[in-house]
C-alpha positions as CSV (number, residue, x, y, z in Angstrom):
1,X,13.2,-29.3,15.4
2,X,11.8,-29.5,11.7
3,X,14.1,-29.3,8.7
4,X,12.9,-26.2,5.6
5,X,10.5,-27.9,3.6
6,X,12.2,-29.4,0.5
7,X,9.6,-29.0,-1.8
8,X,9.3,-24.9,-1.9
9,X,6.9,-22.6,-3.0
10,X,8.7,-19.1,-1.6
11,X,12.3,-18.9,-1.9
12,X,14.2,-15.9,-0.3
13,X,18.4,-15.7,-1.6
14,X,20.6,-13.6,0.2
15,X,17.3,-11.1,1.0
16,X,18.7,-7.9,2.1
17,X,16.3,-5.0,3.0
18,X,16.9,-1.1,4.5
19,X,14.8,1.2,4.9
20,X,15.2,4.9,3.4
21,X,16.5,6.3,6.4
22,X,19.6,3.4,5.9
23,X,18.1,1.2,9.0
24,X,18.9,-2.6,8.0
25,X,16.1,-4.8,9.0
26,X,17.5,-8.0,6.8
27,X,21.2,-9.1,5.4
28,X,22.0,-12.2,3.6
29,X,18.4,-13.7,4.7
30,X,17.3,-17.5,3.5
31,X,13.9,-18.6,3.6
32,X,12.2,-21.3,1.9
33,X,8.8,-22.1,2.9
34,X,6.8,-25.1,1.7
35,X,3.4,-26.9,1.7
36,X,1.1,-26.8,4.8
37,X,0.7,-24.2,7.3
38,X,3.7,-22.3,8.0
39,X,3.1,-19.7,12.0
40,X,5.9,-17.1,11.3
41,X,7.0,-15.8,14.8
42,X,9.8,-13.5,16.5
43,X,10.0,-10.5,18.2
44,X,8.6,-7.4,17.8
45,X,10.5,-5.2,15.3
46,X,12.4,-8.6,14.0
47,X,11.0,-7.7,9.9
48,X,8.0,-10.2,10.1
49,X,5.7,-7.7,8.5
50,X,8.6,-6.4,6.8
51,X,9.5,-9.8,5.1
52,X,5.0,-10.4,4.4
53,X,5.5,-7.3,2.7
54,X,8.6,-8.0,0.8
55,X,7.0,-11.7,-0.4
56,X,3.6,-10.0,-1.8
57,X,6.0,-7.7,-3.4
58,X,4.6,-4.3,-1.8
59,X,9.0,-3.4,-0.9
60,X,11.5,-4.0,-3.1
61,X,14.6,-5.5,-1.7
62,X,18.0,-4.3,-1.8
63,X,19.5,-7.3,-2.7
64,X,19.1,-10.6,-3.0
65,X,16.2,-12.4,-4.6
66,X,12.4,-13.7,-3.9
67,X,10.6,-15.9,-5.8
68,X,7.3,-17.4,-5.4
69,X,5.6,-20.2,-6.9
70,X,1.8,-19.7,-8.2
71,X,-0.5,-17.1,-7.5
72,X,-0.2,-15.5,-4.3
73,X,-2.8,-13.8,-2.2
74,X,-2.0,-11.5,0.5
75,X,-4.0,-9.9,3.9
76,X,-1.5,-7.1,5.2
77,X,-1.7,-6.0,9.0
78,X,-3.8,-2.8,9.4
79,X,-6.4,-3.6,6.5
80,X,-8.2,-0.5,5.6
81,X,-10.8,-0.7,2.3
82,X,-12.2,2.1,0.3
83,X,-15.3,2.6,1.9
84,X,-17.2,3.5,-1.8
85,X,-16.3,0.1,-2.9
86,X,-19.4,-2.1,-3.4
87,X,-18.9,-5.9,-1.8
88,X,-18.8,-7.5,-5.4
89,X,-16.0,-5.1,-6.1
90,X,-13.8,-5.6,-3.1
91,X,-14.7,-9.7,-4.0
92,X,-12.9,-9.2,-7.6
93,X,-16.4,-10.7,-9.2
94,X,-18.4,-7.8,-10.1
95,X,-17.0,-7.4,-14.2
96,X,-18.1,-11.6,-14.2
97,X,-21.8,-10.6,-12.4
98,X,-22.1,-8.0,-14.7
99,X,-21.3,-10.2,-17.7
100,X,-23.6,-13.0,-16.2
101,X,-26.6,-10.2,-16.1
102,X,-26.1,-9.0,-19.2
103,X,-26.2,-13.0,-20.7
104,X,-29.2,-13.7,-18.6
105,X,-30.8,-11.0,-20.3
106,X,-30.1,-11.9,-23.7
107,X,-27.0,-10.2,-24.6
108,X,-24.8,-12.8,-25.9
109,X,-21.9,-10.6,-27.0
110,X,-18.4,-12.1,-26.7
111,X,-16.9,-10.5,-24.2
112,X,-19.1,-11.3,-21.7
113,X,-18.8,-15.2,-22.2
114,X,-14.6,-13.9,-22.0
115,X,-15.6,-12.0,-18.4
116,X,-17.2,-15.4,-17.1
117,X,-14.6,-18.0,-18.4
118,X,-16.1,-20.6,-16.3
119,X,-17.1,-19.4,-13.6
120,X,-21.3,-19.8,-14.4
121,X,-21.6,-20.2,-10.8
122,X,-19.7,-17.2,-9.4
123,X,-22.6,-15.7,-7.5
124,X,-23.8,-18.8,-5.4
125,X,-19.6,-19.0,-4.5
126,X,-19.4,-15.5,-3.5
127,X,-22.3,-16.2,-1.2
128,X,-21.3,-19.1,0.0
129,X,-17.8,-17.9,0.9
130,X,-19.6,-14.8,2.5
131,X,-21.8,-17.2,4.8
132,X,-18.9,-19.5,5.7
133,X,-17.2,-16.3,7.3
134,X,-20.3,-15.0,8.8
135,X,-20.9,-12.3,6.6
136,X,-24.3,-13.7,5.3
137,X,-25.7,-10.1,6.0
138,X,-23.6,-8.6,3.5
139,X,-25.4,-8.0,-0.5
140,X,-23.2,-8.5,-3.2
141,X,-24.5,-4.5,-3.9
142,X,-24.1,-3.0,-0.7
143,X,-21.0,-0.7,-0.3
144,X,-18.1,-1.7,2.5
145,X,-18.7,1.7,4.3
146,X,-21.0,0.1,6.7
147,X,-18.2,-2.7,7.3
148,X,-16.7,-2.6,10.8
149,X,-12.8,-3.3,11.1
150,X,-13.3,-7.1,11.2
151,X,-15.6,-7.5,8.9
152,X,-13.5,-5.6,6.2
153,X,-10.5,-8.7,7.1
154,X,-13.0,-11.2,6.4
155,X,-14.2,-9.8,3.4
156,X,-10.8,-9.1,2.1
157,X,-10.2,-12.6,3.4
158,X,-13.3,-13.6,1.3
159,X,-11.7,-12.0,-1.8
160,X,-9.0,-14.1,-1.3
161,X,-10.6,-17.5,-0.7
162,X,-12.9,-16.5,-3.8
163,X,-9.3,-16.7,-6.1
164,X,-8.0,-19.4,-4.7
165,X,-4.4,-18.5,-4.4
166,X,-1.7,-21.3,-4.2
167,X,0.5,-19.2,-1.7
168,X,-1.8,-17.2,1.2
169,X,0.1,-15.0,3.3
170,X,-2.0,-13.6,6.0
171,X,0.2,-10.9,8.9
172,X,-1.6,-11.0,11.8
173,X,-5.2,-12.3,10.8
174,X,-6.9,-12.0,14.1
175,X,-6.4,-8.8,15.0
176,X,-9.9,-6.4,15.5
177,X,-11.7,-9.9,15.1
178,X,-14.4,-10.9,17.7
179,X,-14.7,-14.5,19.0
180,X,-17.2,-15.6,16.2
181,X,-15.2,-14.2,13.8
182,X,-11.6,-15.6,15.0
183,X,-13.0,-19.0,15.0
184,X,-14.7,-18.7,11.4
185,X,-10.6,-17.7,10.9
186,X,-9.9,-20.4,12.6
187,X,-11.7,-23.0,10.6
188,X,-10.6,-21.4,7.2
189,X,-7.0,-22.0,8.3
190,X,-7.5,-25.4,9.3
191,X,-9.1,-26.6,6.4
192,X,-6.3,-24.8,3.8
193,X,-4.5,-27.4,1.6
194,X,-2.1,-25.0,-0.1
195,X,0.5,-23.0,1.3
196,X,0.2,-20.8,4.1
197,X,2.2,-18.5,5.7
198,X,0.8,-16.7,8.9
199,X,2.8,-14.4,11.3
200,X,0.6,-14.1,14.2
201,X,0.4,-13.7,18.3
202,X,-2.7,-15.7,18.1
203,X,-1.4,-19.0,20.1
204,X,-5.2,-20.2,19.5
205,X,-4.5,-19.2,15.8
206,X,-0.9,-20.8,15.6
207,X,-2.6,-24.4,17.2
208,X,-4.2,-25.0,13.6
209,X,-0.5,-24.5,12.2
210,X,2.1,-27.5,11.1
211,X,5.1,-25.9,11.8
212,X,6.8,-22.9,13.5
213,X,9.4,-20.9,11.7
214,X,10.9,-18.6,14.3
215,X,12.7,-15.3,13.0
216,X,15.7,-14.3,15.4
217,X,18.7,-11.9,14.8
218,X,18.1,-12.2,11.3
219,X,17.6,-15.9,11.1
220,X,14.7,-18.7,11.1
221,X,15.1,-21.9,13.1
222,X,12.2,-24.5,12.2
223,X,10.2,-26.4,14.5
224,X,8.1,-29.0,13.6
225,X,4.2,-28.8,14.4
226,X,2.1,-26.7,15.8
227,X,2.8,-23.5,18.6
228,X,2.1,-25.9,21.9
229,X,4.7,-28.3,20.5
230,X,7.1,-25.6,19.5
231,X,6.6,-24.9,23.5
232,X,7.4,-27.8,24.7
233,X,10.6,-28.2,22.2
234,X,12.1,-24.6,23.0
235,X,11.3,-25.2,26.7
236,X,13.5,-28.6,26.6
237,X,15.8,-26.5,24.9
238,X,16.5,-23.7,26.9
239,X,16.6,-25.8,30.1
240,X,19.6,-27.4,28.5
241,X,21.2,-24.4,27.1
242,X,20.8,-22.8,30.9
243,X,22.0,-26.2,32.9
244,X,25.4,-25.5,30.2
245,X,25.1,-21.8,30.8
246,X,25.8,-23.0,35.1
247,X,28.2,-25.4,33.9
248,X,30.1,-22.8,32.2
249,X,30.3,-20.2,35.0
250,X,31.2,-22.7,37.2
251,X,34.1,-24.0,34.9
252,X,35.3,-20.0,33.9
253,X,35.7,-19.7,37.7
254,X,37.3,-22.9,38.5
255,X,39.9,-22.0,35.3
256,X,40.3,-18.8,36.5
257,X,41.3,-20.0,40.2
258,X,43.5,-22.6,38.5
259,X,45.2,-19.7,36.6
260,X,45.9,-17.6,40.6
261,X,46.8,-20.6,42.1
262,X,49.4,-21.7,39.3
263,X,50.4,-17.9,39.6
264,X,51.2,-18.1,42.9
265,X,52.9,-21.6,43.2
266,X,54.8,-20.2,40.4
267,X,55.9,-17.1,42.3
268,X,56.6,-19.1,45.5
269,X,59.0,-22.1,43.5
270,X,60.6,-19.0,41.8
271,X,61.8,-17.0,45.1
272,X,62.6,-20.6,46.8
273,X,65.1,-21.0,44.2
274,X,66.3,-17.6,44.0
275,X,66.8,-18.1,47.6
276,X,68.5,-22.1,47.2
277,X,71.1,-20.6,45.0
278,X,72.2,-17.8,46.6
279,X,72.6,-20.3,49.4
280,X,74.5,-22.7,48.0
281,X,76.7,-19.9,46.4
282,X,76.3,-21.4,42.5
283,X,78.3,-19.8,40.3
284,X,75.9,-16.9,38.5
285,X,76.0,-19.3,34.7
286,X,74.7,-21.7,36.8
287,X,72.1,-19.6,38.6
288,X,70.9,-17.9,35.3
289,X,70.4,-21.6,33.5
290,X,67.8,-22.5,36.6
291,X,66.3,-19.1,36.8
292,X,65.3,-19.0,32.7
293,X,64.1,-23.3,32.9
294,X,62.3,-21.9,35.7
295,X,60.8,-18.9,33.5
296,X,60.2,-21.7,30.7
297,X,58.1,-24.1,33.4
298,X,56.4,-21.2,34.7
299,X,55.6,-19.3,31.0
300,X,54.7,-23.1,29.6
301,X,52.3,-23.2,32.9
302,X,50.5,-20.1,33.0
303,X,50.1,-19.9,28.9
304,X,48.5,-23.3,29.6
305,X,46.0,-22.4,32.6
306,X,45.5,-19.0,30.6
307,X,44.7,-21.1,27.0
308,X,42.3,-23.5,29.6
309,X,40.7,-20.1,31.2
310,X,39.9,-18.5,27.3
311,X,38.1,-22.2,26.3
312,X,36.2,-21.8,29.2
313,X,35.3,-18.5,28.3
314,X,34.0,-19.4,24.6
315,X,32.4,-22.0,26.1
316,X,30.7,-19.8,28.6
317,X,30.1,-17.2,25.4
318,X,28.4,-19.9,23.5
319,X,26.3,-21.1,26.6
320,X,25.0,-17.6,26.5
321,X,23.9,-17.2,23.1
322,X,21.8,-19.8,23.6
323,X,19.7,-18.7,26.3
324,X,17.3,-16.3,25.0
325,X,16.7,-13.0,27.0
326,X,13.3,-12.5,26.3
327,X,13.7,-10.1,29.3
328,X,11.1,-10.3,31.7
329,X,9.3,-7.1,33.6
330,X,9.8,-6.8,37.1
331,X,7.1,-4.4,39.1
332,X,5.7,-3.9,42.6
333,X,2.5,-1.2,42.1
334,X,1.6,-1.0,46.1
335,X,0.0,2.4,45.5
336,X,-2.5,1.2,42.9
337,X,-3.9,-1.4,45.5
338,X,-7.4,-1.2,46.4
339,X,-9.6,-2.2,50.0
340,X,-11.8,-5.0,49.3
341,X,-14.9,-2.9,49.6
342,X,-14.2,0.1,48.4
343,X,-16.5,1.2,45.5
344,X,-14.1,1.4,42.2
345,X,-16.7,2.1,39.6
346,X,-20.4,2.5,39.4
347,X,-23.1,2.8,36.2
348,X,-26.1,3.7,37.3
349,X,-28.9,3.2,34.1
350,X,-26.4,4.3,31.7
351,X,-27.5,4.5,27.9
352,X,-24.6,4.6,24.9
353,X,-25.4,4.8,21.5
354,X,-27.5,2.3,19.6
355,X,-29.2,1.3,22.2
356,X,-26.9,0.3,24.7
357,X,-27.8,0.2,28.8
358,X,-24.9,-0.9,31.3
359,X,-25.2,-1.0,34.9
360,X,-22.5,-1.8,37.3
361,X,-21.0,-1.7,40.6
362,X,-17.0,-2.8,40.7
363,X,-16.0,-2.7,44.0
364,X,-11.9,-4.1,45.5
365,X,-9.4,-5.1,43.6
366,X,-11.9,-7.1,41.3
367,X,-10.4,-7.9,37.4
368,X,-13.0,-7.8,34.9
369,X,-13.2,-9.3,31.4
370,X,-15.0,-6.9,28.8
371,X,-16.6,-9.4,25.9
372,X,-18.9,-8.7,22.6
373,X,-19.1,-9.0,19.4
374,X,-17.0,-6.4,17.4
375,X,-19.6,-3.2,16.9
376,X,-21.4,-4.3,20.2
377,X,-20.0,-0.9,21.9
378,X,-16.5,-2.1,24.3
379,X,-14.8,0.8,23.2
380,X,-17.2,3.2,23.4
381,X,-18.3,1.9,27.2
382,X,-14.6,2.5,27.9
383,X,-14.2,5.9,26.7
384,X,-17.5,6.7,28.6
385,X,-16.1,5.3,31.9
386,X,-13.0,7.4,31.3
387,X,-14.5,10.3,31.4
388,X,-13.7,11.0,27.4
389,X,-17.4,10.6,26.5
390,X,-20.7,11.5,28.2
391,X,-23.4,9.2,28.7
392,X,-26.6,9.7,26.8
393,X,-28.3,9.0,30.1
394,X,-27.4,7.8,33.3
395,X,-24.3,8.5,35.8
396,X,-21.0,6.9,35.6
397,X,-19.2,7.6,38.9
398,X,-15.2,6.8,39.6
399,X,-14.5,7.9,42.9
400,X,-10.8,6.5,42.3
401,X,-7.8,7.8,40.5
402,X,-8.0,6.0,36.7
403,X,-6.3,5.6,33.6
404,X,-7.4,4.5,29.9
405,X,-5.0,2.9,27.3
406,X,-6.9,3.1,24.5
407,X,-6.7,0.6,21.1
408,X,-4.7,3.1,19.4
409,X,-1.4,3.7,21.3
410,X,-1.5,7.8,20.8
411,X,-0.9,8.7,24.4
412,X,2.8,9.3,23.5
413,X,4.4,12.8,22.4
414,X,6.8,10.9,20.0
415,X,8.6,14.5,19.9
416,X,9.6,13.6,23.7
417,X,11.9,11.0,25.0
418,X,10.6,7.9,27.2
419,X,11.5,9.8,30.1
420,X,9.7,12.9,29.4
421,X,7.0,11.0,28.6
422,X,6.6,9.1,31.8
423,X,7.5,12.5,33.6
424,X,4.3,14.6,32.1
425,X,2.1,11.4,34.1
426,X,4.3,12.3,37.3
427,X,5.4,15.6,37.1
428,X,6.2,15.5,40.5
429,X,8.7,12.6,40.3
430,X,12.2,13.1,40.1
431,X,14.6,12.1,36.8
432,X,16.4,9.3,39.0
433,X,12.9,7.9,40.3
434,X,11.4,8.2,37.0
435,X,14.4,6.2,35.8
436,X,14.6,3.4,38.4
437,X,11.0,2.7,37.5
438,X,11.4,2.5,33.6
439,X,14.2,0.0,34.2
440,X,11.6,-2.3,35.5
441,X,9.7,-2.0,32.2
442,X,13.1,-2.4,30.4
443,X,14.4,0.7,29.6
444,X,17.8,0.6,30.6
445,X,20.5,3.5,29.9
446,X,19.8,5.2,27.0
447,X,17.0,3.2,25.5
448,X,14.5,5.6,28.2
449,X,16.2,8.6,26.3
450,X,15.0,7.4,23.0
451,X,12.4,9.7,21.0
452,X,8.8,7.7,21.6
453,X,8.6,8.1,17.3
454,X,11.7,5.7,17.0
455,X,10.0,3.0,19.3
456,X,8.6,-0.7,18.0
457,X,5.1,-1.4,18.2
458,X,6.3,-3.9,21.5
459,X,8.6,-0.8,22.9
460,X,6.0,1.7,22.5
461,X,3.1,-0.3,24.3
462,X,5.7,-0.7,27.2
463,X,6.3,2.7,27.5
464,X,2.7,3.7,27.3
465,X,1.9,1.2,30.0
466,X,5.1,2.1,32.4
467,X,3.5,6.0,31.3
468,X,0.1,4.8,32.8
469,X,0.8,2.8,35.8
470,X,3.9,5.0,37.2
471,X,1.3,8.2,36.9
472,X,0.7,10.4,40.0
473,X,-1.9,9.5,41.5
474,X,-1.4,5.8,40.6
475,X,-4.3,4.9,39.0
476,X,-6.6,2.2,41.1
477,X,-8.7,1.5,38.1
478,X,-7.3,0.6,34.6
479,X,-9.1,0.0,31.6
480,X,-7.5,-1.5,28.5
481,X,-8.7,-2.0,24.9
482,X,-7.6,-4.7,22.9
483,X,-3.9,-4.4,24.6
484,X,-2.5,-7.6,22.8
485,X,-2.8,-5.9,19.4
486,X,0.0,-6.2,17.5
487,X,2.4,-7.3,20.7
488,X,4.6,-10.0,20.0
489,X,4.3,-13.2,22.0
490,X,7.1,-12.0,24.7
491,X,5.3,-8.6,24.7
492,X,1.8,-10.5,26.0
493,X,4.1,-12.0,28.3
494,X,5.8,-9.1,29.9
495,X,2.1,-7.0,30.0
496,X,0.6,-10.1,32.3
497,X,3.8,-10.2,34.3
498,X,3.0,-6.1,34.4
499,X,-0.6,-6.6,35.5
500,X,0.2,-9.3,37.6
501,X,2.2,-6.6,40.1
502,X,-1.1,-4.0,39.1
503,X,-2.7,-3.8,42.3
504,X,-6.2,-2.0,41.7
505,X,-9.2,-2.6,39.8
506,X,-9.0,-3.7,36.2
507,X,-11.2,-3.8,33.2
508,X,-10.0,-5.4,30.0
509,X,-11.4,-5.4,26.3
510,X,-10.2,-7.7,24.4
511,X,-10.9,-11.2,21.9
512,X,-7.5,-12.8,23.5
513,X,-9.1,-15.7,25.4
514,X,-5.4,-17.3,26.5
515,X,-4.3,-13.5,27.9
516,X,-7.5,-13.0,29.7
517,X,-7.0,-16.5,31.5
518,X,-4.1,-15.4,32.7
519,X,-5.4,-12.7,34.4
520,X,-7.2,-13.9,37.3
521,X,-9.9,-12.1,36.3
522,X,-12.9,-12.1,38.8
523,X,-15.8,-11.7,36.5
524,X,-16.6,-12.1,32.6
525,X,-18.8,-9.1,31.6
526,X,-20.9,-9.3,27.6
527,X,-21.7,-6.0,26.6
528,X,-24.4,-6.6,23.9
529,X,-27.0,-4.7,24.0
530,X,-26.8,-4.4,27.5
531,X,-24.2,-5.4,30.1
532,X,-24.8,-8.9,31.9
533,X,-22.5,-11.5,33.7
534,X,-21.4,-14.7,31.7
535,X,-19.4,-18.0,32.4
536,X,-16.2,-18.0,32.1
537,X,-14.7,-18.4,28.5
């Protein structure tokens, strides 16, 4: 486990944050973050965007102080640009182009050579920046409407490169990015010398980092390199913490047989005495001198069994704060399963917009990997196979119940309860049934009663998926879009455990390469331009 940096260049004292509504989301927090690549990680809902936002100084705390050393750059989650902006704008360089024009031109007023300073050669950096992220097709006078949603990250990230800021926070980087782009990320982040601090689910993103700080009830524990090593540490550690967990439910039950056994030798010498004296007819001072030493023995016993019995139990309380209960999902789907040769899914000649042609035929239980650029048409082949678009030519045909979880998680009422949400997909089942199932998806008690609008982003993709797959009919064909957007690194756990138990035909979307290995997907699929079988990624 790695020690905080000692030389630091963001400082958090006593950082305490609510939001209006009085939630807490930090008290008394400490963070100091030095040089190198720092992977922020935790749960979903633990403040990580919260504390990004904080830092870049987009919240205000309510107590405690941040500082920051340097100029600090900053790429929030859920980027959105203003779509008039030219790309020389969004860059921050377009008063210095302007300036360098008007100089070319012979205009040597002042406050041009002021706009420049020296940056002569601002032009050939902005393009260079702009090629090194694979934006070469953008024109330092084209507008950012055109952008898709990964291209406007890299060009904000662009913006940032271009003013070389000596603290970079980036929150959740790869998001919306396809594989070229990610590994363009990738490179930038590799080859950053200042300070970097990323909070990410990427695990391909978090290998380029050189340590892991891991935000937990409020707290972050350090680890030392990058996210496989932070793996391998926490694994070693938990397997300890659980062997001492064993060790100290075995030792609470051995203390507390001690304790009934001491009891009842207690209560056994007690009545054999009673019993010896009146016996032996000793006078009643006499009786009552060996009756309270007896009370003494047996008091000094039991209060010594019962002190052993409440050491166990700390001990055993410790043990269990160790363990972590990143709770796993436990599912058997039988109805979604599918024959081996039934037909699922077929395109016959269809045609999307810009061009697109897909033909398929998905037949069984098959799992299907949907790759392509960003802009190359995933979503919109999704939507068209679920029915929400029509073809511009051709026949999509789904002879087999289906369901669509879409990018955006809107398929909840957030008016409604978990309950009532999973009830309007099976109005047919009863409240009981519908509550045995969401257990499995971990909503226990009163967390299924809780609005859909109070969720996290982790608790509301749950729900949505225990929503989709507990539906009536269960659907034998599932198509997902992006699903590990935004999910924590437990939450990508807990949705393959999910699919794992999914027993019918599956079509995901998404840039994740680790989460669609763990699939056991059946086919890779590249929509660009048209729909064709690839290797394996």
């Amino acid at each position: 486990m790695a020690h905080q940096p000692t030389t630091t260049a963001v400082l958090c004292t006593e950082l305490s944050f609510e939001w209006p509504d009085g939630k807490p989301v930090l008290d008394g927090f400490q963070l100091a973050v030095g040089p190198g690549r720092t992977g922020l990680i935790g749960l979903n809902g633990a403040g990580k965007s919260t504390l990004m936002r904080l830092i870049a100084g987009e919240l205000t705390p309510t107590g405690g102080t941040i500082r920051v050393d340097g100029e600090l750059g900053y790429l929030p989650q859920g980027l959105t640009l203003d779509t008039t902006l030219r790309v020389d704008e969004a860059l921050g360089i377009r008063g210095a182009r302007e300036a360098l024009h008007a100089i070319e031109s012979g205009d040597t007023d002042q406050r041009h050579f002021d706009a420049i300073g020296d940056d002569w050669d601002v032009e050939e950096r902005a393009r260079a920046t702009l090629d090194r992220l694979g934006l070469h097709r953008l024109g330092l006078d084209r507008t950012t409407g055109e952008l898709s949603g990964g291209e406007a990250v890299l060009l904000r990230l662009a913006a940032l490169l271009m003013a070389r800021p000596d603290v970079l926070l980036l929150d959740e980087p790869t998001n919306n990015l396809d594989r070229a782009a990610r590994e363009r990320l990738y490179e930038t982040v590799a080859g950053w010398n200042g300070v970097m601090l990323i909070v990410s689910h990427d695990r391909e993103l978090l290998r380029h980092v050189d340590q892991i700080a891991d935000l937990r009830g409020g707290e972050v524990t350090w680890y030392g390199g990058n996210f496989e090593d932070y793996e391998r540490t926490l694994a070693a550690q938990q397997e300890t913490a659980e062997r001492l967990l064993r060790n100290a439910e075995a030792d609470v039950q051995r203390q507390k047989r001690d304790l009934a056994d001491a009891r009842v030798r207690l209560d056994r010498s007690a009545a054999y005495g009673k019993k010896r004296s009146v016996t032996r007819n000793d006078p009643h001072i006499f009786a009552g001198m060996l009756k309270r030493k007896g009370q003494e023995t047996a008091g000094r016993l039991q209060g010594m069994h019962t002190e052993r019995l409440e050491e166990a139990k700390a001990r055993l309380s410790a043990a269990e704060e160790a363990v972590r209960d990143d709770a796993e999902i436990r599912i058997d789907l039988p109805r979604t399963a599918v024959p081996a040769g039934r037909t699922v899914l077929t395109l016959d000649k269809v045609r999307l917009p810009y061009g697109t042609t897909a033909d398929l035929d998905l037949r069984g239980p098959e799992r299907i990997a949907l790759v392509g650029r960003n802009g190359a048409g995933k979503s919109t082949l999704l939507r068209t196979i679920a029915g929400e678009l029509a073809p511009l030519e051709g026949e999509v045909i789904t002879p087999v119940p289906l369901r669509h979880l879409p990018q955006r998680l809107d398929l909840l009422d957030d008016e409604r309860s978990v309950v009532e949400n999973v009830k309007l997909f099976a109005p047919a089942a009863g409240d009981n049934a519908v509550r045995a199932r969401l257990a499995r998806f971990l909503f226990r008690g009163a967390r299924a009663d809780q609005p859909a609008a109070t969720l996290s982003g982790g608790e509301r993709f749950r729900a949505t998926l225990a929503a989709l797959l507990l539906a009536d009919p269960p659907p034998q064909l599932l198509l997902l879009d992006e699903p590990t957007n935004n999910l924590d690194l437990a939450s990508v756990r807990q949705l393959t455990q999910a699919l794992a138990a999914y027993r019918g035909a599956l079509i995901v979307a998404s840039h994740d390469l680790p989460f669609l290995r763990g699939l056991g997907l059946t086919r890779w699929l590249e929509l660009d331009g048209e729909l064709r079988a690839v290797e394996p990624m």
